[in-house]
C-alpha positions in Angstrom: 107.4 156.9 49.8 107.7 157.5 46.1 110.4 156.9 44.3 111.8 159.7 42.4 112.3 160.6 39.0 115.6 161.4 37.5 115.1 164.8 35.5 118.8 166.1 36.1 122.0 164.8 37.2 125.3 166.5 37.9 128.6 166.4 36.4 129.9 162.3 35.8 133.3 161.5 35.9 133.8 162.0 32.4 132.5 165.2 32.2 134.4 166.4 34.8 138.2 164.6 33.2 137.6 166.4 30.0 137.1 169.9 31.7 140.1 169.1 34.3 142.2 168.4 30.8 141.1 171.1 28.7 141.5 173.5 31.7 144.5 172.6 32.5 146.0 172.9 28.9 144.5 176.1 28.2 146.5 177.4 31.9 150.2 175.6 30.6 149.3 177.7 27.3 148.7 180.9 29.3 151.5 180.4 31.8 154.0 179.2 29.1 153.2 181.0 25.8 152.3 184.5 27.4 149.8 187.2 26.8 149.9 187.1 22.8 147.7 183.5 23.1 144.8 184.9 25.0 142.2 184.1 22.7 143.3 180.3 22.4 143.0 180.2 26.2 139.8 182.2 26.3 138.3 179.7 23.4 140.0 176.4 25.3 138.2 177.6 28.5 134.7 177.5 26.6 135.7 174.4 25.4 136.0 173.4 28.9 133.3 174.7 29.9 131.3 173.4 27.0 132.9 169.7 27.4 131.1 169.6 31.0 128.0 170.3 29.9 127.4 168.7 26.7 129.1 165.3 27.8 126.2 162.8 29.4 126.3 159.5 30.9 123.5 157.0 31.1 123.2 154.0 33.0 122.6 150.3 31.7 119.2 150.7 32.4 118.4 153.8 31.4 117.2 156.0 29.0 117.3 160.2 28.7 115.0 162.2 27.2 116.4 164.7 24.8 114.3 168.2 24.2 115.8 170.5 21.7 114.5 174.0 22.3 111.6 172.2 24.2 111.0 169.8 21.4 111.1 166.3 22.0 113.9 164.7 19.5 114.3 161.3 20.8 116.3 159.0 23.2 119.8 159.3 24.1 121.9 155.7 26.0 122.9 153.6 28.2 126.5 154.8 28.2 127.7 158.1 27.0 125.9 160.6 24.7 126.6 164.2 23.7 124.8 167.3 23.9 124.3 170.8 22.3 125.0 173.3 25.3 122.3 175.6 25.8 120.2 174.0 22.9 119.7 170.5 24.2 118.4 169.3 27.7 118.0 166.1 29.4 114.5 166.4 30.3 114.5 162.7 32.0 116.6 159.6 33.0 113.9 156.7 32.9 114.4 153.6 34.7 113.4 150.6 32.9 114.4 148.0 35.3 111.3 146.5 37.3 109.8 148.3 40.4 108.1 147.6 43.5 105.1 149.9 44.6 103.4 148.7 47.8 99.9 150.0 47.8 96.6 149.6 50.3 93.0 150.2 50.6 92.0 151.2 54.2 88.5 150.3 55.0 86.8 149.2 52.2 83.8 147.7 51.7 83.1 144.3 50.2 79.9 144.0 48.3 78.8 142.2 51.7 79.7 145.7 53.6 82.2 144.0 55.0 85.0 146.6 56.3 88.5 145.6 55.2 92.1 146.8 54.7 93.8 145.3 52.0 97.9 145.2 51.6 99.1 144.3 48.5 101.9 145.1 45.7 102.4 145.5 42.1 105.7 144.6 40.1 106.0 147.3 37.1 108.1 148.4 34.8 108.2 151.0 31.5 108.7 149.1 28.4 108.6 152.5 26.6 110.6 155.3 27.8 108.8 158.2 25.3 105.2 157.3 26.4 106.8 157.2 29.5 107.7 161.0 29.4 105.4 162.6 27.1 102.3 161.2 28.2 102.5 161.3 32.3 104.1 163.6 34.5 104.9 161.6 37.1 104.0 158.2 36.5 105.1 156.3 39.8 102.6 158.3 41.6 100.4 158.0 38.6 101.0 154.1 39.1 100.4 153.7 42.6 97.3 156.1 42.7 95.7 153.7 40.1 96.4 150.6 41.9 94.8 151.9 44.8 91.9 153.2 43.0 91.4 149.8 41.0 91.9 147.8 44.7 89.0 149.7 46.5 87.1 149.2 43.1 88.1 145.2 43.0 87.2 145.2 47.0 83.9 146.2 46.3 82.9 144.1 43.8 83.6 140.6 45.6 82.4 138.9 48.9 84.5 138.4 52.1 84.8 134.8 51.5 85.7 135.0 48.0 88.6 137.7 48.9 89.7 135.3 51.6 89.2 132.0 49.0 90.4 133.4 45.6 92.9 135.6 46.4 95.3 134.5 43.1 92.1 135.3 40.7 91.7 138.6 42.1 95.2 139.3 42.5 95.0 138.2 38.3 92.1 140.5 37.6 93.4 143.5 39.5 97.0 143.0 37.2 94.6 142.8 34.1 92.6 146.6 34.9 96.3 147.9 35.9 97.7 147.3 32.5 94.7 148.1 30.9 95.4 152.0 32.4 99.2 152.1 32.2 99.6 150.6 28.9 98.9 154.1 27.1 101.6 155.2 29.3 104.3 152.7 28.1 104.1 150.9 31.2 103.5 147.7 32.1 102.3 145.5 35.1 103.9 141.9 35.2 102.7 140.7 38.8 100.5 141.9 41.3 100.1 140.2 44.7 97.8 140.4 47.5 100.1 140.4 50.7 97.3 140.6 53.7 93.7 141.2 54.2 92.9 142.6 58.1 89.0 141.9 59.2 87.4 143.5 62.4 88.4 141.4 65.3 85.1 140.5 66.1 83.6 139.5 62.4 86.8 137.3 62.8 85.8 135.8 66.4 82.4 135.2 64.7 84.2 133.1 62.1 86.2 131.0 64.5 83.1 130.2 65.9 80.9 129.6 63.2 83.5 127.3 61.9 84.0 125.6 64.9 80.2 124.9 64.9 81.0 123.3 61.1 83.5 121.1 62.2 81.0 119.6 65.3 78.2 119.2 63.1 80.3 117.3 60.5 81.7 115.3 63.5 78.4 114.6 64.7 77.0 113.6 60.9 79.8 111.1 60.9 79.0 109.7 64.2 75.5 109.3 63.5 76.5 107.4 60.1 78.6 104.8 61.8 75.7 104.2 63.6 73.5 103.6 61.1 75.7 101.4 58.9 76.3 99.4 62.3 72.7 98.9 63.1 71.8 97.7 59.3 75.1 94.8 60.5 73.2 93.9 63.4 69.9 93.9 61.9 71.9 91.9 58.9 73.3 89.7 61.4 70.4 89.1 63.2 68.4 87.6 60.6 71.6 85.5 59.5 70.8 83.9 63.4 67.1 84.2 63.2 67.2 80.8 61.1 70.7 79.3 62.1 69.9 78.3 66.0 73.2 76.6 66.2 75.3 79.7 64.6 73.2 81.3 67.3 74.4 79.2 70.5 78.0 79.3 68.9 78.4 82.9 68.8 77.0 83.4 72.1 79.2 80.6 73.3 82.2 82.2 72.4 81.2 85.6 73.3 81.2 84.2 76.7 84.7 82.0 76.7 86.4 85.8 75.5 85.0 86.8 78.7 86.2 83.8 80.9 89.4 83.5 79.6 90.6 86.9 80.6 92.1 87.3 84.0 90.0 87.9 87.1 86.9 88.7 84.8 83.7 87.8 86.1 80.6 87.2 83.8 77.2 86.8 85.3 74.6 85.0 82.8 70.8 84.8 83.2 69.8 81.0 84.4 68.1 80.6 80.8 70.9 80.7 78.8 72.8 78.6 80.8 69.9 75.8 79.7 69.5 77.2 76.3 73.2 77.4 75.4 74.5 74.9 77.9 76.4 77.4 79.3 76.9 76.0 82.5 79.2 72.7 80.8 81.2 75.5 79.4 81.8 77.4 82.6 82.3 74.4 84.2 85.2 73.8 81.9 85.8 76.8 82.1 86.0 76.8 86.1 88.5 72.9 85.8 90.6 74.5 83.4 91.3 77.2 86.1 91.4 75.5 88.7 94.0 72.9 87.4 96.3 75.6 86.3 96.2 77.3 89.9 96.8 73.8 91.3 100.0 73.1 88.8 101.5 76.6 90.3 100.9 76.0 93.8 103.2 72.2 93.6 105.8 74.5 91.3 105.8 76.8 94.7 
């Protein structure tokens, strides 16, 4: 829906008081005086008459077009204004306060013939009343078909990803090509915004997918990593042992008391390292150690 312009208005309040109060005196001078004052009432009357017409009232934020014998002759308000019955006319009341248009392109094509509908809106307002008039008919429709135009235009000239990834540049770009065209008009756009942008359902199933694939091969790049960086610590390691035969039977000394000390763990070693570590003096330990402390609870009992 367009919003629309204000060419006419009816009688305002003001208007209408002065021809109630002319009226009215020009009836008290026909009832009261008599028949010898007709042509003072006839001419109050007119003056009544004229009083509505001529007196104008213009909004705050508003301007009226004045046409004298269907010249232009300049701008009339806010507030009240007079004018020549018959000679003058209030062509337009334009609204300089900022407007909203809500505009869309319906199955566009990206320049990756893509299909896509686009939502979006454009904040406008007329900075110049007289360009306003004079050089547009109707310049809300004028606005809105221009912002289409300049969407599907924008639309086709970028990628689906870089719609759905830049959408403040484009949104900057389209309000750029809208002032370009309004400016001549005396209107200009402050902010346009890009409020939705509907794919196919299925081109967006595919994209669910494809970056769902993304995310797995990242996770699986990472994974791999670790495992690389952990083999180059063991290989590290291993040569930190290779010459250290002590570090060596240390490590693998504790490795093995970790796995002792824990509560019903069982640990089964080959034969050689028992010899090769002397293992079996720490298990035997090991084995006291236990064996005292179940002994100590069993004379608590």
């Amino acid at each position: 829906m367009y919003d629309e312009i204000i060419n006419e208005k009816g009688l305002n309040s003001m208007a209408v008081s002065a021809f109630i109060i002319i009226f009215a005196l020009a009836a008290f001078i026909f009832f009261v005086i008599g028949w010898q004052n007709i042509p003072l009432t006839v001419i109050l009357i007119l003056l009544a008459l004229g009083a509505a017409v001529s007196i104008k009232v213009a909004d705050q934020w508003e301007k009226a077009v004045i046409l004298r014998m269907g010249k232009y002759i300049g701008l009339k308000g806010p507030g009240i204004f007079f004018i020549i019955p018959v000679v003058d006319k209030v062509y337009r009341y334009v609204d300089q306060r900022v407007r909203v248009t809500d505009f869309k392109a319906e199955e566009t094509l990206t320049r990756d013939t893509v299909p896509v509908n686009v939502d979006a809106v454009v904040y406008w307002m007329v900075w110049d009343a007289e360009k306003s008039a004079l050089e547009v008919k109707e310049y809300i429709k004028a606005v809105s078909y221009i912002a289409q135009t300049a969407l599907r235009d924008t639309i086709g000239k970028h990628d689906l990803a870089d719609l759905l990834q830049n959408r403040e540049n484009i949104a900057e770009a389209l309000q750029t090509t809208l002032d370009e065209h309004t400016n001549p008009w005396g209107i200009t756009c402050q902010t346009v915004g890009i409020k939705d942008i509907v794919i196919p359902s299925a081109l967006a199933d595919a994209m669910s997918k494809q970056a769902q694939a993304e995310r797995e091969r990242q996770a699986r790049i990472i994974l791999g990593t670790a495992e690389t960086e952990i083999s180059e610590k063991f290989a590290q390691a291993s040569k930190n042992y290779q010459n250290n035969p002590v570090a060596l039977q240390l490590r693998g000394m504790n490795m093995l008391f970790e796995g002792l000390k824990e509560k019903g763990s069982l640990v089964i070693v080959p034969s050689s390292a028992l010899e090769s570590m002397n293992l079996g003096a720490v298990g035997g330990l090991a084995a006291m150690a236990k064996a005292n402390e179940q002994a100590l609870a069993q004379k608590k009992v």
